[in-house]
Structure formats: structure tokens, C-alpha cells
C-alpha positions in Angstrom: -16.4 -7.9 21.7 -12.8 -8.9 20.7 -11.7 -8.8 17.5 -9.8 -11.9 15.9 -6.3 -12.0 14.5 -7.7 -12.6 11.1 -10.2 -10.0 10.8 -7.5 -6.8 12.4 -4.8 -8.6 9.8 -7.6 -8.1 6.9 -8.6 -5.2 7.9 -5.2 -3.2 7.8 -4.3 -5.2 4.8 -7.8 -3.0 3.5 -6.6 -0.1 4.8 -2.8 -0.6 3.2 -4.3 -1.0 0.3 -6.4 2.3 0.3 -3.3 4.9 1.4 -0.9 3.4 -1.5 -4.2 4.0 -3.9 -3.7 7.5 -2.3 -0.1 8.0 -2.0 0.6 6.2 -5.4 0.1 8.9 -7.8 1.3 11.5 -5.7 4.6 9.1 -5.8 5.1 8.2 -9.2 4.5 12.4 -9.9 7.5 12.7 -7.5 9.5 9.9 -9.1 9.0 11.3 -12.7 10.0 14.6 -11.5 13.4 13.2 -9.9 14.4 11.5 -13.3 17.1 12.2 -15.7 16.3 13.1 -19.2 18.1 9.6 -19.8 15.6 7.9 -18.4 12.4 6.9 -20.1 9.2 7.5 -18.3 7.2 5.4 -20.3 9.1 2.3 -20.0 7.5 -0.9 -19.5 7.5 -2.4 -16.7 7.4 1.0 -15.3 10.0 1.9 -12.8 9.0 3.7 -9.4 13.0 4.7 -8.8 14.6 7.7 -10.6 17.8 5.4 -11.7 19.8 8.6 -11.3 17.8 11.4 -9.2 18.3 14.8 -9.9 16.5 18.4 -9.3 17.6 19.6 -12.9 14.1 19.5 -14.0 12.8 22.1 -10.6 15.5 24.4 -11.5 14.5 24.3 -15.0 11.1 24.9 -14.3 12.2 27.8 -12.0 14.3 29.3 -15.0 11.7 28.7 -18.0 9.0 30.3 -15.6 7.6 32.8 -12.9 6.3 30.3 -11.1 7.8 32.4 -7.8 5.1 34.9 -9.0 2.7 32.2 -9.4 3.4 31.0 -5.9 2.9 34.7 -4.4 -0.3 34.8 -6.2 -1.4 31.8 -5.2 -0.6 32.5 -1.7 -1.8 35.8 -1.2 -5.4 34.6 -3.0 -5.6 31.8 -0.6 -5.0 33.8 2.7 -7.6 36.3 1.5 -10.0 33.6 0.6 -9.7 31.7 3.8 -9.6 34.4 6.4 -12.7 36.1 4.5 -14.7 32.6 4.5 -13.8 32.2 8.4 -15.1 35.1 9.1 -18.4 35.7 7.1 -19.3 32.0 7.5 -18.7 32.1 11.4 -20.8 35.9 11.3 -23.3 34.1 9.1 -23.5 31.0 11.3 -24.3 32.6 14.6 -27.7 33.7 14.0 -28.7 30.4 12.4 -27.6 28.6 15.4 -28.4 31.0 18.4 -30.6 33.1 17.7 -34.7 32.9 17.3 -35.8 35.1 14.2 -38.9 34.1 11.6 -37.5 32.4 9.0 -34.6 31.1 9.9 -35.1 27.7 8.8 -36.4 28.4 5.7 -32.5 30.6 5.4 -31.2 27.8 6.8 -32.9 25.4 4.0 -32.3 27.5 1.2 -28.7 27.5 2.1 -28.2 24.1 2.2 -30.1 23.8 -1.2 -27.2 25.9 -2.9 -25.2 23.5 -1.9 -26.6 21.0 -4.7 -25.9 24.0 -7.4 -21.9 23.4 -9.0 -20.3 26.1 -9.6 -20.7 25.6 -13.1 -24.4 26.8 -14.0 -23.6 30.0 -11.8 -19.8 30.7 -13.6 -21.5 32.8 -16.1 -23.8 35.5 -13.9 -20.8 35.5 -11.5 -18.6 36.6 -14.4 -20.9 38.9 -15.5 -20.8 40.3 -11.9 -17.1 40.6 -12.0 -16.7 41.7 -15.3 -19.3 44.8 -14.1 -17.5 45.7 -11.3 -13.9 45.8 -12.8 -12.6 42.8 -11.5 -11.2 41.2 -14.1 -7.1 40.9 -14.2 -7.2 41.7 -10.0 -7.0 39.9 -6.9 -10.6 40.7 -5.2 -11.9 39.0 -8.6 -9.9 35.6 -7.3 -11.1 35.9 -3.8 -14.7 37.4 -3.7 -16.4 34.3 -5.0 -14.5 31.7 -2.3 -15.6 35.0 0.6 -18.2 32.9 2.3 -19.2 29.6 1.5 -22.6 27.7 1.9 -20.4 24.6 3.1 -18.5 27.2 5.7 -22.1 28.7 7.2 -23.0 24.9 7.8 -20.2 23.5 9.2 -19.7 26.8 11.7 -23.4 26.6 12.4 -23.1 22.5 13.9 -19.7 23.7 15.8 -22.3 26.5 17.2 -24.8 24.7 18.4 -22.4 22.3 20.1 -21.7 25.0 22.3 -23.9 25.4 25.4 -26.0 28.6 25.8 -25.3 29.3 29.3 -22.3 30.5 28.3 -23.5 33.0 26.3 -26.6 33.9 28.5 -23.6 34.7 30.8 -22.4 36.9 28.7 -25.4 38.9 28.4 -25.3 39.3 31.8 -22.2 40.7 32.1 -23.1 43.6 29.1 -21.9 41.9 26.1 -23.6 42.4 22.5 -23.9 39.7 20.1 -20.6 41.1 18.0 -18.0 40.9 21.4 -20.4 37.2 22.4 -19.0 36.2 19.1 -15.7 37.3 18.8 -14.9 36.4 22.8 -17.5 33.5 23.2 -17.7 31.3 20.5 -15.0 31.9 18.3 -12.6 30.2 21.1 -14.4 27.7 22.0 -14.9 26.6 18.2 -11.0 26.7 16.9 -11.0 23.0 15.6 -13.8 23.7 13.2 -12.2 26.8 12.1 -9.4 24.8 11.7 -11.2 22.2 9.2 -12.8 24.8 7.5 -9.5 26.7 6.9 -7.6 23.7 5.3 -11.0 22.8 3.1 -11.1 26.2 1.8 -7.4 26.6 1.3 -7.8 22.9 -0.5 -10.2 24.2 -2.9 -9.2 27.6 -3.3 -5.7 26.4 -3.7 -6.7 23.7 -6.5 -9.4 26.2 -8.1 -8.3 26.4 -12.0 -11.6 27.1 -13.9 -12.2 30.6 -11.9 -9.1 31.7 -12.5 -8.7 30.7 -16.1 -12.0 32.8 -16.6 -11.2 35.5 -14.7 -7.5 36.1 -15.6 -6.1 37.1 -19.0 -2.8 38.6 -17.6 -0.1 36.4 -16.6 1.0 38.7 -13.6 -2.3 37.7 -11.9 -1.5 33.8 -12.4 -2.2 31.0 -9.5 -0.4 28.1 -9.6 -2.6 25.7 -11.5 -3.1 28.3 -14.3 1.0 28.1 -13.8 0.8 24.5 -14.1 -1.0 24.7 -17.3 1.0 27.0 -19.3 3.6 25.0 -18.7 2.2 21.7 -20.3 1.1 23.5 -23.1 5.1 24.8 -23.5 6.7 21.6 -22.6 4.1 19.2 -23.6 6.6 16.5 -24.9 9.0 16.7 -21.6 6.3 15.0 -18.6 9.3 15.4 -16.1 9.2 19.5 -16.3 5.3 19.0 -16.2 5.6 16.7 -13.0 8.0 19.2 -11.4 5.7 21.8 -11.4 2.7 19.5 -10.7 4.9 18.9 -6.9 5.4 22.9 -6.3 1.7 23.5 -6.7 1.2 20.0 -4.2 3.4 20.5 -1.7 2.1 24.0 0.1 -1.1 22.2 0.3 0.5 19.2 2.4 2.2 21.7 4.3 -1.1 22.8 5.7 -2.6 19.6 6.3 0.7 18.6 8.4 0.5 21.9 10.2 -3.1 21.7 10.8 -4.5 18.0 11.0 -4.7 17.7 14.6 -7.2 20.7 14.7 -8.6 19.1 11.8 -9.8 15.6 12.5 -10.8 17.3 15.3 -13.7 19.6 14.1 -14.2 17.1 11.6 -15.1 14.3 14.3 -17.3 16.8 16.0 -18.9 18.7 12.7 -20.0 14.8 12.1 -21.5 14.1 15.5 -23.1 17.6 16.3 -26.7 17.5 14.8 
């Protein structure tokens, strides 16, 4: 059935109208952090267009803070995170989809029942947890809660089942144990979901600002939203240095997405269809 002129010319119009309510404020956060202290950022009607564009308020942000510390922390907590989560949620996975054990839907259940609980009602017995086991003020405190994700098991255990098990009946043949099946298998044939989950758990890893803030009392340890932070509380009165900061904490993330999306949309597509 052929669509009409009308109907393609509305719906792009739609879809134009949902990537500027997307790109908009990432935009205008660019634009303040372009303009001049001449320029008012609060003038009406607003103006999208730094008059005179200039980096002053990066460097500045660069001088007034560590935020090449914050960066390092930030990145070295979300490659620990995400590689940990790829792995234990993958390990986890495999059973749930290919093997046949008493229980397992009942696991399978329960674990998509956490998925309803925010991270909220369990911040306190997790902190407790940390706080026992002397991670406060250290990097395993940042990354052990983002390890292995309910979301990560589920999404690896679709992108398993996908997969079809004459391969790995083949495999058994041949002498393999479940561990090399795995690892030699299944891991290769499931890339694109490993992909999605990777930027989803560098997303929220990277944006994570209540773990940290509980966690952390020592600047040395901070991520870049913590860095974020500090620095509207110091330069609450100049939005531009604010906005500056806001774009180094953005831009790693839209690196990865870039890098990745192919991989991405992907596992998505196929996380969505596989039942």
C-alpha cells in the first residue's frame, strides 16, 4: 500500500519536530557555553548564536578544576563497569536460555521482578554493604553495583535464544564444555547485543550521580557529574562555566554512540523481535 505525498510530508514534519525536541537542549547548552561574558544569556528573545564565540569559558573550567582527573575517573569507572556487566550478564544469561535446570523460570521471574525495584529503596543496604567491606573513597565501590545488571541478563538471554542449538549441540560433539561453548559459540555470534548493552551501561554508568555522591567523600575519586556539580555550586552565578562543563561530561557519551550505533540498532532491532 503506497503512501501519499501528504501523509510522508506529515510524517517527517513529526519526526523533525521530535529530533530538534532532542537536539534543542543539547544546542542551546553548546551555545551558552560558546558565549562571551558580554553576552547575556537570559536575554529575551533568547538568542541560539554566541554573537562572539569563544572557548574562554573550557579553558577556564580546565584551570578552576581537575576535571582531567574527573575524566580519568570517569573513564576508568565506566570501562570497569561495562566490561564486568558484559561478562556476568552474558555468564548469567546462558543457563537461562540453554540450559534445562528446575527452577529456572522461577530465576528467570524473580529477575525480571527486580527490575521494577529503583535503585532508590536498595541505596541504603547496598551502602551498608560497601561501607562493610571498605569501599568507600575506591573505585570497586563505583563499579561493583553496575557489575551485572538484571536489564544485562535479559537482554543477553533474548540474543541467546535467538541462536540456534545445533550449533551448540555441535560443539558438544566436538568436546567442548559449556565455558569454551560460550566464549567460542555464542559470544560471536551475539556481538550486536553486546554492543547495545555496552553503550546502555556506559549511558547509565556514565550519567550515575546519586551512587557516587554517596559513595565518595574525597575529591580524587570524583566522576564527572559529581565534577559537574561542584562546579555549579562554585560558579553558580556564571551558567556559561556551568554549560562548559555540562558538554565535557556529554560529549564522551556521543562519542560512543557514533562509534557504536550500527552494532546498536542492531541488537536493539533483534532484542525487540527475539521472544
Amino acid at each position: 500500500m503506497r503512501t501519499s505525498p501528504v501523509a510522508t510530508a506529515l510524517r517527517y514534519a513529526g519526526l523533525l519536530c521530535v529530533a530538534l525536541l532532542t537536539v534543542g537542549p543539547f544546542l542551546w547548552l553548546l551555545s551558552t557555553a560558546l558565549k562571551s561574558g558580554s553576552e547575556n544569556i537570559f536575554a529575551y528573545p533568547p538568542s541560539l548564536f554566541p554573537e562572539q564565540p569563544t572557548l574562554e569559558n573550557f579553558s577556564r573550567v580546565l584551570e578552576t578544576q581537575p576535571f582531567v582527573v574527573y575524566l580519568k575517573n570517569s573513564v576508568l569507572v565506566a570501562l570497569l563497569s561495562v566490561t564486568a556487566n558484559l561478562v556476568f550478564a552474558s555468564l548469567a544469561a546462558y543457563p537461562l536460555a540453554r540450559m534445562e535446570f528446575r527452577g529456572k523460570n522461577l530465576i528467570f521471574l524473580v529477575l525480571l521482578s527486580s527490575m521494577m525495584i529503583p535503585f532508590q529503596l536498595l541505596m541504603i543496604p547496598v551502602y551498608n554493604i560497601a561501607i562493610s567491606l571498605g569501599l568507600q573513597n575506591s573505585y570497586l565501590g563505583l563499579v561493583l553495583p553496575h557489575a551485572c545488571t538484571a536489564f544485562g541478563v535479559f537482554l543477553m538471554r533474548q540474543a541467546f535464544q535467538g541462536i540456534p542449538k545445533a550449533l551448540e549441540e555441535s560443539a558438544l560433539l566436538e568436546g567442548l564444555n559449556r565455558i569454551q561453548i560460550w566464549w567460542y559459540v555464542l559470544v560471536p555470534l551475539v556481538k550486536p547485543s553486546l554492543a547495545t548493552l555496552a553503550v546502555f551501561s556506559f549511558i547509565a554508568v556514565w550519567g550515575d550521580f546519586l551512587w557516587p555522591l554517596i559513595i565518595l567523600d574525597d575529591p580524587a575519586y570524583y566522576t564527572l557529574p559529581l565534577g559537574v556539580n561542584r562546579l555549579a555550586n562554585t560558579f553558580s552565578m556564571d551558567w556559561r562555566l556551568v554549560a562548559a562543563g555540562a558538554v565535557f561530561s556529554i560529549l564522551p557519551i556521543l562519542a560512543v554512540f557514533l562509534f557504536s550505533q550500527k552494532y546498536f540498532i542492531e541488537g536493539a532491532m533483534r532484542g525487540a523481535v527475539k521472544g
